[in-house]
N, C-alpha and C positions, 0 to 999 in steps of 0.2 A: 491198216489203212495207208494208202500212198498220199502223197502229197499232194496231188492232183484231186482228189477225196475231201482230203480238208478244205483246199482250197475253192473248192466249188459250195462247199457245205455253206450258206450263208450265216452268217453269226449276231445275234439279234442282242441287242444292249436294251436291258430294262429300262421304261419308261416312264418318267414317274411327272404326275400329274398335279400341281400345286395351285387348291384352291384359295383363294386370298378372299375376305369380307372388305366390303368397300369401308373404305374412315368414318364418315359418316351414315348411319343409318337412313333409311329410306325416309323421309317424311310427310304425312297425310295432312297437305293444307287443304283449308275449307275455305275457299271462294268469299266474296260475298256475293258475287254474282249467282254461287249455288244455296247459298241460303234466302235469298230472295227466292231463288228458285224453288225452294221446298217449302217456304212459308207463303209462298202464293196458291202451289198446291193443297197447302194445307187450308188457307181460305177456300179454297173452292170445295174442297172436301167436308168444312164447318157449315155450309152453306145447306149441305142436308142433313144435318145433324140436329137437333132438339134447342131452340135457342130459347123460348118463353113458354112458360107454363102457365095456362089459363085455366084456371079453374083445377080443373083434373085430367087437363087436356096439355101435349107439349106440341106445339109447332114449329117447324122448321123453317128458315128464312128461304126456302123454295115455297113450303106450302102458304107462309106467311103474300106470298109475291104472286100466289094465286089468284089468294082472296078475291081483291078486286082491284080497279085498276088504279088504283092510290097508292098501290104498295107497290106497283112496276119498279119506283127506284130502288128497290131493292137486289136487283138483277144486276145495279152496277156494281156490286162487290164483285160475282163470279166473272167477271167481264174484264175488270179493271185488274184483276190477279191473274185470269188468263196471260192477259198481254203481257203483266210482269213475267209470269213464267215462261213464257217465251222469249222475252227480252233479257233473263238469267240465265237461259241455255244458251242462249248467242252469246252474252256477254256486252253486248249496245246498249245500250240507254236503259240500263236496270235500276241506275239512280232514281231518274225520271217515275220510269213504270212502279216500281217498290213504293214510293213514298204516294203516290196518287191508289194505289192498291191498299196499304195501310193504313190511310186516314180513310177508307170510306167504312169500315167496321164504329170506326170511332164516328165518322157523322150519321151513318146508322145508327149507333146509341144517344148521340146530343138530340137527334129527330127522335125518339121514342121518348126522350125525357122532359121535352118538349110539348110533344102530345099527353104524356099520363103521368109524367113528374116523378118525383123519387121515390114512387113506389115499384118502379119500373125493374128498380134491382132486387124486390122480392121476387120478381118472375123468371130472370133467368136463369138459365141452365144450362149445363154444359157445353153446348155447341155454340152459345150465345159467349160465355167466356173464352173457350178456348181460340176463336174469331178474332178477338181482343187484342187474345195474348199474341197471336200470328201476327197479326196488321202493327202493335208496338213490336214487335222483332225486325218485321219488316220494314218499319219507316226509319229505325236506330240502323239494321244493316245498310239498307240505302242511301241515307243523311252521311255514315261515318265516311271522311275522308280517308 
Protein backbone atom coordinates (compact mmCIF):
# COMPACT_ATOMS: atom_id res chain seq x y z
CA UNK A 1 0.00 0.00 0.00
CA UNK A 2 1.35 3.71 -0.82
CA UNK A 3 0.71 6.33 1.20
CA UNK A 4 -1.74 7.81 -0.68
CA UNK A 5 -3.77 4.44 0.32
CA UNK A 6 -3.48 4.97 3.90
CA UNK A 7 -4.09 8.22 3.74
CA UNK A 8 -7.38 8.28 2.15
CA UNK A 9 -8.33 5.09 3.97
CA UNK A 10 -10.66 6.93 6.75
CA UNK A 11 -9.69 5.66 10.27
CA UNK A 12 -12.68 5.36 12.69
CA UNK A 13 -12.03 5.58 16.61
CA UNK A 14 -14.32 3.37 18.81
CA UNK A 15 -17.14 5.04 20.27
CA UNK A 16 -18.22 4.37 23.48
CA UNK A 17 -21.45 5.27 24.79
CA UNK A 18 -21.98 6.05 28.72
CA UNK A 19 -25.22 5.54 30.18
CA UNK A 20 -25.54 7.47 33.62
CA UNK A 21 -28.98 6.92 36.09
CA UNK A 22 -30.30 9.95 37.15
CA UNK A 23 -29.36 10.77 41.50
CA UNK A 24 -32.63 10.49 42.22
CA UNK A 25 -35.14 8.04 41.21
CA UNK A 26 -38.21 8.87 39.37
CA UNK A 27 -41.01 9.68 41.93
CA UNK A 28 -44.90 8.75 41.63
CA UNK A 29 -46.73 11.64 43.56
CA UNK A 30 -50.51 11.20 43.95
CA UNK A 31 -52.25 14.58 43.76
CA UNK A 32 -54.88 15.30 45.88
CA UNK A 33 -56.58 16.73 43.10
CA UNK A 34 -56.39 13.10 41.59
CA UNK A 35 -57.65 11.35 44.50
CA UNK A 36 -60.56 13.57 44.62
CA UNK A 37 -60.65 12.58 41.24
CA UNK A 38 -60.89 8.82 41.72
CA UNK A 39 -62.94 8.99 44.91
CA UNK A 40 -65.59 10.91 42.93
CA UNK A 41 -65.60 8.29 40.46
CA UNK A 42 -65.79 6.03 42.67
CA UNK A 43 -68.97 7.64 44.29
CA UNK A 44 -70.51 7.59 41.00
CA UNK A 45 -69.72 4.12 40.48
CA UNK A 46 -71.17 3.15 44.38
CA UNK A 47 -74.24 4.83 43.16
CA UNK A 48 -75.20 1.46 41.09
CA UNK A 49 -73.95 -0.83 43.38
CA UNK A 50 -76.25 -2.60 46.07
CA UNK A 51 -76.55 -0.10 49.12
CA UNK A 52 -79.71 -1.47 51.34
CA UNK A 53 -81.05 -4.75 51.67
CA UNK A 54 -84.74 -5.04 52.06
CA UNK A 55 -86.02 -7.94 52.98
CA UNK A 56 -84.33 -10.45 50.37
CA UNK A 57 -84.17 -7.70 48.10
CA UNK A 58 -80.80 -5.19 47.54
CA UNK A 59 -81.35 -1.90 46.04
CA UNK A 60 -79.17 0.42 44.47
CA UNK A 61 -79.13 4.25 45.17
CA UNK A 62 -80.19 4.59 41.22
CA UNK A 63 -82.90 2.20 41.65
CA UNK A 64 -83.56 3.56 45.21
CA UNK A 65 -84.04 7.29 43.22
CA UNK A 66 -86.48 5.61 41.00
CA UNK A 67 -88.91 4.60 43.40
CA UNK A 68 -90.55 7.78 43.63
CA UNK A 69 -90.22 11.21 43.72
CA UNK A 70 -89.05 11.48 47.46
CA UNK A 71 -85.97 9.89 46.78
CA UNK A 72 -84.98 12.38 43.77
CA UNK A 73 -82.29 13.79 46.35
CA UNK A 74 -80.55 11.04 45.91
CA UNK A 75 -79.38 11.99 42.41
CA UNK A 76 -77.20 14.66 44.13
CA UNK A 77 -74.57 12.34 45.13
CA UNK A 78 -73.73 11.31 41.33
CA UNK A 79 -73.98 14.95 40.54
CA UNK A 80 -72.04 16.48 43.24
CA UNK A 81 -68.99 13.88 42.37
CA UNK A 82 -69.31 14.45 38.92
CA UNK A 83 -68.39 18.14 39.22
CA UNK A 84 -65.76 17.00 41.82
CA UNK A 85 -64.26 14.91 39.19
CA UNK A 86 -64.11 17.23 36.91
CA UNK A 87 -62.91 19.79 39.06
CA UNK A 88 -59.74 17.12 40.09
CA UNK A 89 -58.92 16.73 36.44
CA UNK A 90 -58.56 20.42 36.02
CA UNK A 91 -57.19 20.77 39.30
CA UNK A 92 -59.64 24.29 40.22
CA UNK A 93 -61.84 24.33 42.93
CA UNK A 94 -61.55 20.51 43.93
CA UNK A 95 -61.39 21.69 47.60
CA UNK A 96 -64.73 23.16 47.15
CA UNK A 97 -66.24 20.16 44.77
CA UNK A 98 -64.62 17.24 47.07
CA UNK A 99 -65.89 18.21 50.35
CA UNK A 100 -69.59 19.19 49.02
CA UNK A 101 -69.33 15.57 46.99
CA UNK A 102 -68.23 13.75 50.42
CA UNK A 103 -70.62 14.92 52.68
CA UNK A 104 -73.77 14.14 50.59
CA UNK A 105 -73.04 10.01 51.05
CA UNK A 106 -73.00 11.04 54.69
CA UNK A 107 -76.37 13.20 54.59
CA UNK A 108 -77.66 10.45 52.54
CA UNK A 109 -77.13 8.21 55.58
CA UNK A 110 -78.09 10.96 58.65
CA UNK A 111 -81.68 11.26 56.07
CA UNK A 112 -82.09 7.35 56.24
CA UNK A 113 -81.59 7.34 60.02
CA UNK A 114 -83.70 9.87 60.30
CA UNK A 115 -86.57 8.28 58.52
CA UNK A 116 -86.04 4.20 59.98
CA UNK A 117 -83.49 4.88 62.89
CA UNK A 118 -80.73 2.60 63.72
CA UNK A 119 -81.89 -0.19 62.28
CA UNK A 120 -80.86 1.31 59.03
CA UNK A 121 -77.26 -0.15 59.57
CA UNK A 122 -78.63 -3.83 59.50
CA UNK A 123 -79.50 -2.97 55.95
CA UNK A 124 -76.57 -2.01 54.30
CA UNK A 125 -74.45 -3.46 52.02
CA UNK A 126 -71.74 -3.03 50.11
CA UNK A 127 -72.22 -0.25 47.85
CA UNK A 128 -73.95 1.68 50.70
CA UNK A 129 -70.46 1.25 52.63
CA UNK A 130 -68.19 1.50 50.36
CA UNK A 131 -70.08 5.29 49.25
CA UNK A 132 -69.03 6.20 52.86
CA UNK A 133 -65.73 5.13 52.73
CA UNK A 134 -65.19 7.24 49.18
CA UNK A 135 -67.01 10.56 50.41
CA UNK A 136 -64.77 10.35 54.13
CA UNK A 137 -61.56 10.06 51.67
CA UNK A 138 -62.88 12.62 49.78
CA UNK A 139 -63.81 15.23 52.23
CA UNK A 140 -60.06 14.51 54.49
CA UNK A 141 -58.30 14.71 50.80
CA UNK A 142 -60.18 17.97 49.95
CA UNK A 143 -60.13 19.66 53.72
CA UNK A 144 -56.11 18.72 54.09
CA UNK A 145 -54.11 21.84 53.40
Amino acid sequence: MTEENLSSTPTTAPTTITVTEPERPSEVTLKRSNIVLLCSIGLIITFFLPWLRILWVTKSGFELAKVDNSMMFLWIMPVTAGFAAISGLTGKGYQFCGIIAGLTPIGILAYGLSQLGKDLFDGIVFGGWLALVCGSILIIAAAKK
